[in-house]
Steps between C-alpha positions, in 0.01 A plus 500: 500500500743257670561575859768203490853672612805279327550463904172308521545348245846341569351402856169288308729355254704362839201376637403271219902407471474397865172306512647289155823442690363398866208308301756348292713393769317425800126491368198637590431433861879704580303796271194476702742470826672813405215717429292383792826630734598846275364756738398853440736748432559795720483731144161648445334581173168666434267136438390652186898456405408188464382489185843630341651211670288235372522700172881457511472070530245577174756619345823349595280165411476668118899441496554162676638294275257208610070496545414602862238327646260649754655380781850633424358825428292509851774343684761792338238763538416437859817496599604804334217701666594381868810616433350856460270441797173416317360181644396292231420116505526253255185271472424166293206430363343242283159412335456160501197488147692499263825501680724850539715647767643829512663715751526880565600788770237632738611784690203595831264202300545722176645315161746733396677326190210319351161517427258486815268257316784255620375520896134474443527163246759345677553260782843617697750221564739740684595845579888546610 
């Protein structure tokens, strides 16, 4: 059972909106700029909230009338959690035999919207 409110929902689908049209207009390094200055919020949720959160970029993602890629959906996601209080990072990796890069949210060094094999077989380029 979905624990994705139509609030939540509405608030993921902004995220991804936001990171196409900063992306889109002012490229990556003002997205990275951005997140590495969006503090905390003062609103606390239980941590294990998180999981509805990230649940609710899952699914606005299902409706976006374009792919999203991992890093708009860890960009979108991390943001949306900090705005709740939860204080996830964004990290980079890459493999470099064969070639792949990926990103995804850790929250206390704990993947939250990906598998954890990701940490373990990857070398991290950044964490924002």
């Amino acid at each position: 059972m979905s624990r994705v409110t139509p609030k939540l929902f509405v608030r993921g689908l902004w995220q991804l909106i936001r990171y196409d049209l900063v992306c889109g207009t002012a490229g990556f390094r003002k997205v990275h700029a951005e997140l590495s200055a969006y503090e905390l919020s003062d609103r606390r949720v239980d941590p294990e909230a998180g999981a509805a959160l990230c649940e609710a970029i899952s699914c606005a993602a299902c409706f976006y009338w374009k792919p999203v890629r991992c890093l708009q959906r860890a960009v979108a996601g991390a943001r949306l959690l900090r705005g709740y209080g939860i204080p996830a990072k964004v990290v980079i990796g890459y493999r470099l035999r064969p070639f792949f890069s990926h990103a995804w949210i850790e929250v206390d060094g704990r993947v939250v919207n990906d598998s954890p094999l990701y940490q373990s077989r990857m070398s991290v380029l950044d964490r924002i």
